[in-house]
N, C-alpha and C positions, 0 to 999 in steps of 0.2 A: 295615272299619267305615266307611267315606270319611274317613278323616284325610287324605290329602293332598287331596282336595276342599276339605276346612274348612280347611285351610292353605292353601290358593291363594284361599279368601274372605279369609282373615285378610290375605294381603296384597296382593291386591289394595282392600284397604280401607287402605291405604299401613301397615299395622301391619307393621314387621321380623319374619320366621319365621326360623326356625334350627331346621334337619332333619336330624335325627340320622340318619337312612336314608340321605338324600343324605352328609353326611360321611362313613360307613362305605363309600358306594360310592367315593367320591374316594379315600377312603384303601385302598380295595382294587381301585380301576381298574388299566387300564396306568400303568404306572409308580408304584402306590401306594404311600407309605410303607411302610405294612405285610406288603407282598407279601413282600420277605424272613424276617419274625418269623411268619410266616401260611406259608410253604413250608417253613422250617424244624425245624417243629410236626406239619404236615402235608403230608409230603410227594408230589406230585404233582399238588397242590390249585391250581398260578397256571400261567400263561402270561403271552405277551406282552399277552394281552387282561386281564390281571387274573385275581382270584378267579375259578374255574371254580365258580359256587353249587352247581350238581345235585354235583359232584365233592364239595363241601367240605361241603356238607350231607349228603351219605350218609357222610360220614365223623363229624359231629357228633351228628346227631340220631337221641334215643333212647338217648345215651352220656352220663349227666351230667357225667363227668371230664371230655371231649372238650368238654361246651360251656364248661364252666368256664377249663378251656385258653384256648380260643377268644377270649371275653370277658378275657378277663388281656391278653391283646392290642388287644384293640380299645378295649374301654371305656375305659383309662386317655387311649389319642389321642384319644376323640372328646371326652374331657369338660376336654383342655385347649383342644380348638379350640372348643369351646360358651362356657368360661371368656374363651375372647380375643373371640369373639363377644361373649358380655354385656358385657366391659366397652368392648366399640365400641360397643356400644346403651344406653350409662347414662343418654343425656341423653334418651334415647325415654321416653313416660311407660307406653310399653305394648310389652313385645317376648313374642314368643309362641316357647318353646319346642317343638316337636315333638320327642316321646320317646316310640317305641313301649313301649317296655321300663318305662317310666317309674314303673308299678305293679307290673310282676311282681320289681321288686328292693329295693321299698321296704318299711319293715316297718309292720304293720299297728297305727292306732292312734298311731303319729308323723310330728311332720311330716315334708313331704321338704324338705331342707336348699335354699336357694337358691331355691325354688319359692314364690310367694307366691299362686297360685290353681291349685285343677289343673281341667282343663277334660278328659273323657271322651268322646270322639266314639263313637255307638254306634250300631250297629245288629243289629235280631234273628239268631241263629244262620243263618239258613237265605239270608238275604241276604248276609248276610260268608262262606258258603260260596259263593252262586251268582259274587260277586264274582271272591275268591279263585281259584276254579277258571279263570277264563278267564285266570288268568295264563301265561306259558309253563313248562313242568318242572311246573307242580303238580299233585298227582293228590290220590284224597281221602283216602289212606292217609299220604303226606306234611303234607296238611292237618289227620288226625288225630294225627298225631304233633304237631306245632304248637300243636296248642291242649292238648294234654294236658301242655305247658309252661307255659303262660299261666294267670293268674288268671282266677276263670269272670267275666264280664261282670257279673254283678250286684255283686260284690264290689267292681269299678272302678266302679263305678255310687254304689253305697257310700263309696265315699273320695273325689269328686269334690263340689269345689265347684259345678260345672253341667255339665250332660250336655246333648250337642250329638246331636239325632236324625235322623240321616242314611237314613231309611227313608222319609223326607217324599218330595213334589216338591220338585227343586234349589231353589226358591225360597222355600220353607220352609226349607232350611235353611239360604240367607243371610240369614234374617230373624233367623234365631238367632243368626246368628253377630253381625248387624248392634247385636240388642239387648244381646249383650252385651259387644261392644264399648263401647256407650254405658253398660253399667254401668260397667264397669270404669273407664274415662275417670270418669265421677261419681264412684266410689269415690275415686280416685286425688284429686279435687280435696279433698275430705275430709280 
């Protein structure tokens, strides 16, 4: 969708980001905490380099016990280092979460605990595939498995306080992000 795009606007605009993608890769690099509790769930899944993804994803996806596993593992680390994160940023008036997941675990209709605005970085189907795809390992059969996990895009669309449209030119979409930093900052003096 470009979230780490909009998260490198955000802080490059000096706002604190905190990225749950990056924690899970730290927590599942060389030497990651969870390599242990992650190999011995699934065995054969680390090496010295960390998580093997293609390995440990042909092992989860498309299995829902296996991702549930999975996440019993990770979730509970990432959301104490998000935890020790916020409260190193309490004096900030504005710290921006990045949580892919952030909608497909929340329940529809309340709020999300902790979160005081959600922000939805989007862009149309066929651009978050052409994205996707040039990544390394992913094919469109893993791609389709992926999003037949996730909430459809209108739905997060629906639950977002503002939707950040990443289909522009890049500078369209710093201008969104620009403005609404400046709400947000207004809101907060309020």
């Amino acid at each position: 969708m470009g979230k780490s795009a909009v998260a490198a606007m955000f802080a490059s605009a000096g706002i604190p980001v905190f990225c749950a993608d990056a924690e899970v890769h730290r927590l599942q690099g060389p030497g990651g905490a969870l390599l242990p509790a992650i190999e011995a769930r699934f065995p054969g899944s680390t090496g010295p380099a960390g998580v093997n993804r293609q390995q440990l994803g042909a092992m989860v996806l498309g299995k829902p016990a296996e991702i549930r596993a999975l996440e019993a593992i990770i979730h509970p680390a990432v959301h104490i280092a998000r935890h020790r994160w916020l409260k190193a940023c309490r004096s900030r008036p504005i710290a921006v979460l990045d949580i892919p997941l952030l909608l497909e675990k929340a329940k529809p209709g309340r709020p999300i605990k902790g979160i005081d605005v959600v922000v939805v970085v989007s862009a149309p189907g066929w651009i978050q595939a052409r994205r996707v795809l040039r990544r390394p390992g992913m094919t469109r059969p893993r791609l389709a498995q992926i999003r037949r996990l996730q909430r459809p895009d209108r739905e997060k669309r629906a639950r977002a306080d503002h939707v950040i449209e990443t289909a522009r030119p890049m500078v369209e979409t710093r201008a969104q992000v620009m403005a609404l930093i400046a709400c947000l900052r207004g809101a907060k003096r309020r």
